[in-house]
N, C-alpha and C positions, 0 to 999 in steps of 0.2 A: 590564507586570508579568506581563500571562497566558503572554507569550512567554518571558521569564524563566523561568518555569516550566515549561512545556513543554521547554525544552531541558533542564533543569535533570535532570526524569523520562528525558525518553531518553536523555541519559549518564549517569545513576544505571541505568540497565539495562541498557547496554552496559557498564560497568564490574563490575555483576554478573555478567554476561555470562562477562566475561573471567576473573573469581574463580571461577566456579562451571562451568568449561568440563568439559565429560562425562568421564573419563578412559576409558571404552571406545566411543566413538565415539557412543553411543545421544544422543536428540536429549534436552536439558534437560527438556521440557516435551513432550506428546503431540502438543498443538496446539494453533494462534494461532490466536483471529479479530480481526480489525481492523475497526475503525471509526475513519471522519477525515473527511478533507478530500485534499485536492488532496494533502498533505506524504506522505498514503499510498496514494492514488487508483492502481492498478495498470491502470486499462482500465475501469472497469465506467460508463464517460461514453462510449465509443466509439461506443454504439448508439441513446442516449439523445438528444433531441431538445432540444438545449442548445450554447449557445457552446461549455461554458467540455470543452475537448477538449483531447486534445494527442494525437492517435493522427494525426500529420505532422509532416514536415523542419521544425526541427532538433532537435524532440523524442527521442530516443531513439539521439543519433549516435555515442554508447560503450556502447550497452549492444549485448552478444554479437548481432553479424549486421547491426549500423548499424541495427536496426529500430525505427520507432515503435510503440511498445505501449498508450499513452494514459497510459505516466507522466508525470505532470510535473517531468519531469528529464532530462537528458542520458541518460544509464544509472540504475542501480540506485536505489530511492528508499529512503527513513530504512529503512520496515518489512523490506526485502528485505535490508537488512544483520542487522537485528535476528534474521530468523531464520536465516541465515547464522553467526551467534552463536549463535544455540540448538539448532543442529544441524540446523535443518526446511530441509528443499527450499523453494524461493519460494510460499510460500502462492497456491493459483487463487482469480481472480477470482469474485463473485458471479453475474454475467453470463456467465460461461463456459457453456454448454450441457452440459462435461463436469462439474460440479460440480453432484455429484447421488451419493446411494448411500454407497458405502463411502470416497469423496472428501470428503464431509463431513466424515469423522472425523479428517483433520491438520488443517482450519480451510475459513475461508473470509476474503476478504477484501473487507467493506463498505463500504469508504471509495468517497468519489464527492467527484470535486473542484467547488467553490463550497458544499459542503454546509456547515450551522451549526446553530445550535441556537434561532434568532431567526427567529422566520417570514417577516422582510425577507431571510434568507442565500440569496444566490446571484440573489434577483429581474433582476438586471442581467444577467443569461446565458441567461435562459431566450428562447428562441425560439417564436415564436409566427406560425404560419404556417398 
């Protein structure tokens, strides 16, 4: 039922989306920050001492350059459409070094994939070394 509904929310905002598209090019909204899980995880697991990764082959083999980015997905994930819809450039990552200062101010993105909100989330990925 929770999944029902999550998809339920992110085509009810892509459909906004598409109703409420800017007519002078400006972005809908100033700026996104995100929080998730893996569905919007852009990288910020790549440095982190944990399984659950995807920054390697065949993670990332359509998105611009065949590179791995640490999405979990082929190319572009849910949130990189959504602000593609909202006019924003692909929101940086948390973990990015450049994301500091006047980078704040179009968003940031918090998601980290296995993360949840049960303090069991993700125990099965964590590496302990």
């Amino acid at each position: 039922m929770a999944k029902v509904q999550a998809w339920f929310a992110m085509l009810s905002v892509i459909i906004a989306g598409n109703i409420l598209r800017s007519k002078s090019g400006e972005p809908l909204v100033p700026a996104l920050f995100i929080f998730g899980d893996s569905l919007a995880d852009a990288g910020n697991n790549n440095n982190l001492t944990t399984l659950a990764k995807a920054n390697y082959l065949p993670y990332g083999r359509a998105f611009p350059g065949s590179v791995p980015t640490g999405r979990f997905s082929n190319g572009y994930n849910s949130m990189d459409f959504l602000c593609f819809k909202l006019g924003l450039p692909i929101i940086p990552i948390y973990a990015d070094p450049n994301t500091k200062g006047v980078n704040l101010l179009r968003g940031v993105n918090y998601a980290s994939g296995a993360s949840g909100i049960e303090n069991y989330s993700g125990r099965s990925f964590v590496s302990y070394t």
